[in-house]
C-alpha positions as CSV (number, residue, x, y, z in Angstrom):
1,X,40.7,92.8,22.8
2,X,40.7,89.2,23.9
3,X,41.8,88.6,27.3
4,X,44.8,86.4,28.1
5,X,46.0,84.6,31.2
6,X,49.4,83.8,30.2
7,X,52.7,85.4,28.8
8,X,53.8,85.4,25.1
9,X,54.9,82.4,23.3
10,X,58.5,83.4,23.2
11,X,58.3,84.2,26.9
12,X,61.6,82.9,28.5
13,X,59.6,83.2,31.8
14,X,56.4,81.4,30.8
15,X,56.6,78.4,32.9
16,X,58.0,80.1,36.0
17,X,61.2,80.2,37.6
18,X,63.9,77.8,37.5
19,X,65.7,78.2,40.6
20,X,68.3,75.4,40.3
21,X,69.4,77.0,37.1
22,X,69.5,80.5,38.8
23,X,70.7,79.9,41.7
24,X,74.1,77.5,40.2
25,X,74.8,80.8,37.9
26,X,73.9,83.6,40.8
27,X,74.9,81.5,43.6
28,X,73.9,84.6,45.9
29,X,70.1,84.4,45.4
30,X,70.2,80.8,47.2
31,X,70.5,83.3,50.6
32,X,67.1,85.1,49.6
33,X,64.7,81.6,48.7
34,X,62.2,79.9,50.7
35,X,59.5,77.2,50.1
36,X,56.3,78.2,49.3
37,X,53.0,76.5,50.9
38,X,53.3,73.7,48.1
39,X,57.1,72.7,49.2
40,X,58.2,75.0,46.0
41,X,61.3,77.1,45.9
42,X,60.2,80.7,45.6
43,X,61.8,84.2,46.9
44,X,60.0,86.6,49.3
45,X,58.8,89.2,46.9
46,X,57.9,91.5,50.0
47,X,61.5,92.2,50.0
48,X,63.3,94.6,48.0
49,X,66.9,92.7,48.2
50,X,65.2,89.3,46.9
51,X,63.6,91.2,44.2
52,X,67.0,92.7,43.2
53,X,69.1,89.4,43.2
54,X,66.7,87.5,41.2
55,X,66.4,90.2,38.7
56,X,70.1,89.8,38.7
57,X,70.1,86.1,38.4
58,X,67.5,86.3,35.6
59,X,69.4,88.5,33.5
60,X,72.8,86.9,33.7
61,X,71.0,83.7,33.4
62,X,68.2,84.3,30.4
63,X,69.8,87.6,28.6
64,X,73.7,87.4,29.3
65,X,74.0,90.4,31.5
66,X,77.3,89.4,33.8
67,X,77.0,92.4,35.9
68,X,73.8,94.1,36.7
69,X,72.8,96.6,39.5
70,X,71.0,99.7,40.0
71,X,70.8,102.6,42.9
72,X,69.1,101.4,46.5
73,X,66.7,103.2,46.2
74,X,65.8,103.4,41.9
75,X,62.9,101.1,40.3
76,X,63.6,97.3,40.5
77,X,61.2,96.5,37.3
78,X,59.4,92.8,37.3
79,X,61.2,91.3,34.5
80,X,58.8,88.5,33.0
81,X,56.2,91.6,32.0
82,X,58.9,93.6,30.7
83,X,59.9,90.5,28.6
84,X,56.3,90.2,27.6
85,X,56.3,94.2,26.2
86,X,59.4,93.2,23.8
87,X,57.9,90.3,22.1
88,X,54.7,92.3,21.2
89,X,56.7,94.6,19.9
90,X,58.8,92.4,17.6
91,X,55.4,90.9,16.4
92,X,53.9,94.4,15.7
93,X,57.0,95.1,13.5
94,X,57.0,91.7,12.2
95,X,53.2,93.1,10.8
96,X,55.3,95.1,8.0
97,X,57.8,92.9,7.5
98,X,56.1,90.3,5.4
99,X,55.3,88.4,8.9
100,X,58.6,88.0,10.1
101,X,60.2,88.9,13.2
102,X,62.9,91.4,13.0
103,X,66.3,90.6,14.2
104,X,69.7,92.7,14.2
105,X,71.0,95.9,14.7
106,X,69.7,97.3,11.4
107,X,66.4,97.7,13.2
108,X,66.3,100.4,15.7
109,X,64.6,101.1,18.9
110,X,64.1,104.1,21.5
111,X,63.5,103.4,25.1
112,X,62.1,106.8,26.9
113,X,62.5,106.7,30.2
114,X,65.1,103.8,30.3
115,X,65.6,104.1,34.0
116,X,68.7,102.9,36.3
117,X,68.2,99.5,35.4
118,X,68.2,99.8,31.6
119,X,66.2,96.7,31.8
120,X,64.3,96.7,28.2
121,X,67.6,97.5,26.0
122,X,69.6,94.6,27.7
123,X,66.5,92.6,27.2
124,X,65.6,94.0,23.5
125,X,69.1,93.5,22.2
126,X,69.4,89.8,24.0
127,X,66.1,88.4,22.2
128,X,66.3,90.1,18.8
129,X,69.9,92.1,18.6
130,X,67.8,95.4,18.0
131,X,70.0,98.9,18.3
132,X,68.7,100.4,21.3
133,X,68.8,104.2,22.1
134,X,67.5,104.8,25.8
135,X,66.6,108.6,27.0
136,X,65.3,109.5,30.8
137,X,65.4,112.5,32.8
138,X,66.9,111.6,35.8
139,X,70.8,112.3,35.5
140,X,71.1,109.4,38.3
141,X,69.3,106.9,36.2
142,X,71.5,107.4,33.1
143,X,74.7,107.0,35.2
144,X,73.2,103.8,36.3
145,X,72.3,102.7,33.0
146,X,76.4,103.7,31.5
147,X,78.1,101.8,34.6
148,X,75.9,98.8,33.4
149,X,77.0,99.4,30.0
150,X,80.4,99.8,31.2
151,X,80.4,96.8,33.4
152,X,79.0,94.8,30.2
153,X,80.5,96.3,27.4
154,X,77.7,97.0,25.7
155,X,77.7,99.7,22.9
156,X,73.8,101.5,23.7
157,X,73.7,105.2,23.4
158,X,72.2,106.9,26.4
159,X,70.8,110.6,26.5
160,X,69.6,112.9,29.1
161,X,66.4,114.8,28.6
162,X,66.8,118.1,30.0
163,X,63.1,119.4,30.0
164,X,60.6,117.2,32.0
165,X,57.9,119.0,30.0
166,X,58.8,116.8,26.8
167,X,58.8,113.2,26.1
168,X,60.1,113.5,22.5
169,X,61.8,116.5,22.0
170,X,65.2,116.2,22.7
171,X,64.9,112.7,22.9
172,X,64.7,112.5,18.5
173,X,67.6,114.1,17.2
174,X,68.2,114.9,13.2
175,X,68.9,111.9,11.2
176,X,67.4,109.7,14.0
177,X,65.2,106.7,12.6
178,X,63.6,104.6,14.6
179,X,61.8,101.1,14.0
180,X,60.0,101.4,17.0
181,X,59.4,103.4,20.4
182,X,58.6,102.1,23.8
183,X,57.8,103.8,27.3
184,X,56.9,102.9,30.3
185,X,55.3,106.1,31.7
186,X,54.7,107.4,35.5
187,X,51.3,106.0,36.0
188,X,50.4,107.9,38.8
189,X,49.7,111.4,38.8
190,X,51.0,112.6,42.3
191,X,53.2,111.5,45.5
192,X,50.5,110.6,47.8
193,X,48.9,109.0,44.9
194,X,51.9,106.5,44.5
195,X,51.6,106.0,48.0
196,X,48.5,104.9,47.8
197,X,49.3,102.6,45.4
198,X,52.4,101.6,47.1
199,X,49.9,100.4,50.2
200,X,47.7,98.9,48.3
201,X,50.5,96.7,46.5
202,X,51.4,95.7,50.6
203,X,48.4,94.6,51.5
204,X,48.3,92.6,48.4
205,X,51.3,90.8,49.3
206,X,50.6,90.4,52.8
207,X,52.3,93.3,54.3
208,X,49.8,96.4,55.3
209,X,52.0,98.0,57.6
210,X,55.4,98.5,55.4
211,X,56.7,101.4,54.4
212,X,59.1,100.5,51.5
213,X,58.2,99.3,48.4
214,X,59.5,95.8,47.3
215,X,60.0,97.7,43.8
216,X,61.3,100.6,44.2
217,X,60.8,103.4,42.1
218,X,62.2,107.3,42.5
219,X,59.5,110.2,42.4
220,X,59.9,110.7,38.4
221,X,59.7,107.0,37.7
222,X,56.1,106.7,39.5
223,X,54.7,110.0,39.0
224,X,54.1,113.1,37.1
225,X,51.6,116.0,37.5
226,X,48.6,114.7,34.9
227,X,50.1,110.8,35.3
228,X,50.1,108.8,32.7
229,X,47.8,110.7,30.8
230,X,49.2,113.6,30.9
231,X,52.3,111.7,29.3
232,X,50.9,109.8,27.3
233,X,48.8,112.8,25.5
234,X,52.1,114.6,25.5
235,X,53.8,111.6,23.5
236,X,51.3,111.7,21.4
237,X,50.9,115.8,20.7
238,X,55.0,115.5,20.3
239,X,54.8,112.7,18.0
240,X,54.1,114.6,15.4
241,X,57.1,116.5,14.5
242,X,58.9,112.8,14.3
243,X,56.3,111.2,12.0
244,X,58.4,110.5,9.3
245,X,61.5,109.7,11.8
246,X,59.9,106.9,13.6
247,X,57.2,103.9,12.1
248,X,55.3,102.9,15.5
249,X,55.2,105.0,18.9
250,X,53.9,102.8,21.7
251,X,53.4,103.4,25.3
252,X,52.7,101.0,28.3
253,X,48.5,102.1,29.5
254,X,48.5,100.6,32.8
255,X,44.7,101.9,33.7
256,X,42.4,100.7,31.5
257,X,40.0,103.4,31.8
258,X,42.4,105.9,30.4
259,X,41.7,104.2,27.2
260,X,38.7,106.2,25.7
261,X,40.7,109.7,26.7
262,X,43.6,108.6,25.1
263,X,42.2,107.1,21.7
264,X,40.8,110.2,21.4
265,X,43.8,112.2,21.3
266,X,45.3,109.7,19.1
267,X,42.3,110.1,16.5
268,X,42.7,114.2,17.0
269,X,46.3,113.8,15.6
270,X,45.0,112.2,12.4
271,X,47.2,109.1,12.7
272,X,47.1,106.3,9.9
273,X,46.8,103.5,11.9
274,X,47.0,102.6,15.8
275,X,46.9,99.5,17.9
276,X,45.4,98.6,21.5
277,X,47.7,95.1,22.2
278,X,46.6,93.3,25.9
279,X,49.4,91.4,27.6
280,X,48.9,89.6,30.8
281,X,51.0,87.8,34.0
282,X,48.9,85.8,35.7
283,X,46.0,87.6,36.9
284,X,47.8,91.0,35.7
285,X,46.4,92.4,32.6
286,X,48.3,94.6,30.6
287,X,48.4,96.8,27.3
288,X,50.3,99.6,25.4
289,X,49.0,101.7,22.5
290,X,50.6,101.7,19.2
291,X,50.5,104.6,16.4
292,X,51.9,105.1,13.2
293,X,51.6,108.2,11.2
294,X,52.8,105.9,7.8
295,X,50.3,104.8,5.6
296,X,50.1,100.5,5.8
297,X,51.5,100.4,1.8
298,X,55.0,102.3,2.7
299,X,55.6,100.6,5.9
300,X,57.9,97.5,4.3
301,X,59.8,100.4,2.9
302,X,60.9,101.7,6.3
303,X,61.2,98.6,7.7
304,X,64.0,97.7,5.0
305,X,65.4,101.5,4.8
306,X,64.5,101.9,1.5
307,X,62.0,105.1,2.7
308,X,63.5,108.5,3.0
């Protein structure tokens, strides 16, 4: 894996911010900017309202989202690296599809763990037109994400997982095909953990002694017993029973030394193919893992619906 510095090609975000554009179509983030030491409009990120209306801004602005919020309290997702996560994924599919990148609703996607701010389906369907399907276990969060829908009138089927123990059972119904599956997966694997983390974060932005994070992010969106690992293998051990219902299962890796474990498991469920793809923000490196159970030679077949 080569390591980058910037975001992908198709990035909207790739050069930065501009805040005259934002600001003259979300006239309310003009409250929450300040100049940066070079005389440059910026926001501070230390705080969790400024976060939230330039997230708004950018996707009224970028993605034609008129009305977007989410709960006080619920993850307030960086959106350039989100962005980024959706283009790799249109070029991984555009790998079986004779090099070109998929667009329109024939091609389908499944977001597990969508979260209150349903922020990769309004993006997904923006860039490319995909059909997205968004799943997550907090009853909260998928009431967030259908007032959005609501607000927007946008047509994306959301479901609630009733077992925290699965990823994608109940999440996969019969008849369900799927192009693609993303997830962003609690990274850490308990509360003081994420704490931890959340300091950390603070001090990094210039603000040790705070107690909120800029963020966000409920209990079930930063952790689970096992963290992302224990996810992550579980996505994989799941994936199984969906291998002819779905062509790639990804997931976000955010430590890289969880890699080796979970390559492993992924060779232990005798896959056909997988991928390791690196994405990076700045000095921010990225990946997710890719797996497909379909062997490289049928692949244009599912990607065109011919394969049953």
């Amino acid at each position: 894996m080569a390591t980058k510095t910037t975001l992908h090609p198709r990035n909207q975000h790739r050069e930065g911010y501009d805040f005259t554009r934002l600001v003259a179509n979300t006239p309310a983030l003009e409250a929450f900017t300040t100049l940066n030491p070079k005389g440059q409009t910026t926001i501070r990120f230390q705080d969790p309202m400024a976060v939230r209306m330039l997230n708004r801004a950018l996707l009224k602005t970028h993605y034609g989202v008129e009305d977007w919020d989410i709960p006080e309290n619920a993850l307030c997702p960086p959106i350039p690296g989100r962005v980024d996560y959706i283009h790799c994924l249109a070029d991984l599919l555009a790998g079986d599809n004779k090099k070109q990148i998929p667009r329109g609703p024939k091609y389908k996607a499944l977001d597990i763990g969508t979260g209150a701010s349903l922020v990769y389906p309004l993006i997904g369907q923006s860039e490319y037109g995909w059909e997205f399907t968004g799943t997550d276990t907090d009853p909260v969060a998928i009431t967030s994400a259908k007032q959005i829908c609501d607000r927007n009138t946008l047509n994306i089927p959301l479901r609630l997982q009733t077992n925290r123990e699965d990823t994608l059972k109940g999440a996969i119904q019969t008849g369900d095909r799927f192009h693609v599956i993303l997830c962003n997966p609690p990274f850490h694997s308990s509360m003081e953990e994420a704490n931890r983390g959340m300091k950390r974060k603070w001090r990094n932005l210039g603000e040790g002694k705070s107690s909120t994070l800029n963020f966000g992010g409920q209990n079930t969106e930063l952790w689970c017993p096992g963290g992302e690992v224990w996810f992550i293998s579980n996505m994989i051990q799941q994936s199984k029973a969906f291998a002819k219902q779905c062509l790639w299962f990804t997931s976000l890796v955010s430590k890289k030394d969880n890699l080796p474990l979970l390559l492993n498991n992924l060779e232990r469920a005798q896959i056909a193919d997988f991928k390791v793809v690196e994405m990076a923000q700045g000095q921010k490196v990225s990946r997710f893992i890719a797996w497909t159970y379909i062997q490289k030679h049928k692949r244009p077949a599912f990607m065109n619906g011919s394969m049953k």
